[in-house]
N, C-alpha and C positions, 0 to 999 in steps of 0.2 A: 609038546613043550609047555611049561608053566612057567607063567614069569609073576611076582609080587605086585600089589596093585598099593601105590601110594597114597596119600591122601596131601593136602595141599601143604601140611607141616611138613613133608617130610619122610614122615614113618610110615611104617609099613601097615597097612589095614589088617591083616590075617587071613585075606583071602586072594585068589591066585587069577591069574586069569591065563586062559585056555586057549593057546597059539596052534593052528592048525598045520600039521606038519607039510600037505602041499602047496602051502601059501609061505610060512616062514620055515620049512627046513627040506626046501628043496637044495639041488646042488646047484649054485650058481653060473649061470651061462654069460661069459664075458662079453663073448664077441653081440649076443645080442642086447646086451645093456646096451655096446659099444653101438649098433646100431639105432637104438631109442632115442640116447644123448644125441646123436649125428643129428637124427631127425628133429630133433628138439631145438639142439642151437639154430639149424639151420632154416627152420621155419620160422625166426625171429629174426632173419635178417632181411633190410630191406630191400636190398640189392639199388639201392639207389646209386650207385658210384657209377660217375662217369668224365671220362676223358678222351679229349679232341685226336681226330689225327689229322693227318696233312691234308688232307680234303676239306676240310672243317676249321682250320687255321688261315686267320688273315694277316694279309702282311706281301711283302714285294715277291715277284716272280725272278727278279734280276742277277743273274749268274753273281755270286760272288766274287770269284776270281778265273782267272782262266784257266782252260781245263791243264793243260800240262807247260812243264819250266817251270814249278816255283817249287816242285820236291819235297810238294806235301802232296796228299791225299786228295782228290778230285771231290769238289764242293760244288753242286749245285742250284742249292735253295736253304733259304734262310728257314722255311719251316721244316726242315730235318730234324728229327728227332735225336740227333747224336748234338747237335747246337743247341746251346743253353736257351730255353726261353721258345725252343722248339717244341715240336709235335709231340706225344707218348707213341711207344713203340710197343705196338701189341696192349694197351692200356686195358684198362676192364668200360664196361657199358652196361646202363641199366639192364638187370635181368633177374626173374624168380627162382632161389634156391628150392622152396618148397620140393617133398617129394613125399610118394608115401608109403606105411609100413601098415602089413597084413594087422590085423586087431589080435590075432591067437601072439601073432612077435610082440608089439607092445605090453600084452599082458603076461609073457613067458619074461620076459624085461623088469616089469616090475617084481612080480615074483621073484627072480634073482637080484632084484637091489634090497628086496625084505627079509629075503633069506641069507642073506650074505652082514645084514644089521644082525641078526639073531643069534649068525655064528659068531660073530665080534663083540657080542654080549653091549649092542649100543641102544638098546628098545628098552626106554620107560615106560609103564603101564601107570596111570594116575587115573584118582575116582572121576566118577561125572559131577562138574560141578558149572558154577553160571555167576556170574557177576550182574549185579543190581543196577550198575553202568559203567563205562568205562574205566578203566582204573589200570595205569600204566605200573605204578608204584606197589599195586596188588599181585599183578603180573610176575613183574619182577622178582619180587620177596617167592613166590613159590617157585620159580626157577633159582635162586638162593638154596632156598629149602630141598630141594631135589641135589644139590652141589653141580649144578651143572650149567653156572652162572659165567664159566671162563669158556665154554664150547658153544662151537655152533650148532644151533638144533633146529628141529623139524618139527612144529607142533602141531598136530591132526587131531580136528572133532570129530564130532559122527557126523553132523550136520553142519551149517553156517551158521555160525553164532557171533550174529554183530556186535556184541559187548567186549566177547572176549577178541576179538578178531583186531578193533579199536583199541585193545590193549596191550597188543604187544605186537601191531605192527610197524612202530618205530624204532625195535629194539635192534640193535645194528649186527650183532649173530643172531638174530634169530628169525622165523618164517612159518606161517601159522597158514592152515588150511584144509578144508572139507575133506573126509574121506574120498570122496567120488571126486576128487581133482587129484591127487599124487601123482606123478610122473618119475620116471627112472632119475631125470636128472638131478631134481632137489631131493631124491630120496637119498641117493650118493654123495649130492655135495654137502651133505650135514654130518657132523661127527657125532649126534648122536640123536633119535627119534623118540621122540614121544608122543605115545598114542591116550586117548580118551579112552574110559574103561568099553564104551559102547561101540569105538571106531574101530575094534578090533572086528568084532563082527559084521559090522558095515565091508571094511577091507575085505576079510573071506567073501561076504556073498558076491562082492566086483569081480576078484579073481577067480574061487574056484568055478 
């Protein structure tokens, strides 16, 4: 696969760049993205939540009402969890979601979220280029220039580039980051990816 390589106006340079077919046009494996994002969301969470039960709940021991003749339901403690201001019943308690996925899944994962951009025709290729320093408003204008100023995108260097990294990571669709960090889930939750003319080969050497 060849896809056009842009330049920061806009237009098209005249030269292509060279998408390696086991990396971007494999056939897409769902279940195991499905598996990647799982692992993904679920290692950001903190498991911090927690709630009391009756054991753990203060407050009087004192029968309510008596057990039978009043033709209601038998009550006897205020920290019941069916009484307002009661216990949780079956509630959650701190604990680690964390879990983890063979390295060959992960990277069979990413491969079908790159190959699955490729077939939706969502992969910008643009030249290498480097800002002198930050520049939010530089940014922006070449995401303009590409027309893809109304979606949300992915933008992938070869390496960490703090200048450009500084400039458009305020932008509220968009998400900027190293080759060697991509993950299945922001590769999917973007409507469309753009890669640095160099991140392209950076990505092949990670996956294949």
């Amino acid at each position: 696969m060849e896809l056009s390589i842009y330049n920061l106006s806009g237009s098209e340079t005249g030269r292509k760049a060279k998408l390696d077919s086991s990396v971007f046009g494999a056939a897409p494996n769902e279940h195991v993205m499905w598996l990647d994002v799982k692992q993904i969301l679920a290692n950001k969470r903190q498991g911090t939540h927690s709630s009391r039960e009756r054991s753990q709940m203060s407050g009087s021991t004192r029968k309510l009402k008596r057990q039978k003749g009043t033709g209601g339901a038998r009550a006897g403690s205020i920290k019941s969890g069916t009484i307002v201001g009661g216990a949780r019943i079956f509630g959650p308690h701190p604990r680690d979601y964390h879990f983890k996925l063979n390295k060959k899944v992960k990277s069979l994962a990413r491969i079908s979220a790159l190959s699955s951009k490729a077939k939706d025709n969502s992969i910008t290729v643009i030249e290498q280029f480097s800002f002198d320093a930050p520049k939010t408003k530089s940014f922006t204008e070449m995401i303009s220039n590409l027309n893809l100023a109304d979606k949300k995108f992915l933008f992938v260097t070869d390496d960490y580039n703090k200048n450009i990294y500084l400039s458009g990571r305020n932008l509220a669709k968009g998400k900027i980051m190293a080759a060697g960090d991509i993950n299945t889930y922001d590769l999917l939750n973007c409507q469309t990816l753009i890669l640095m003319e160099n991140s392209v080969q950076k990505i092949e050497e990670l996956l294949k």
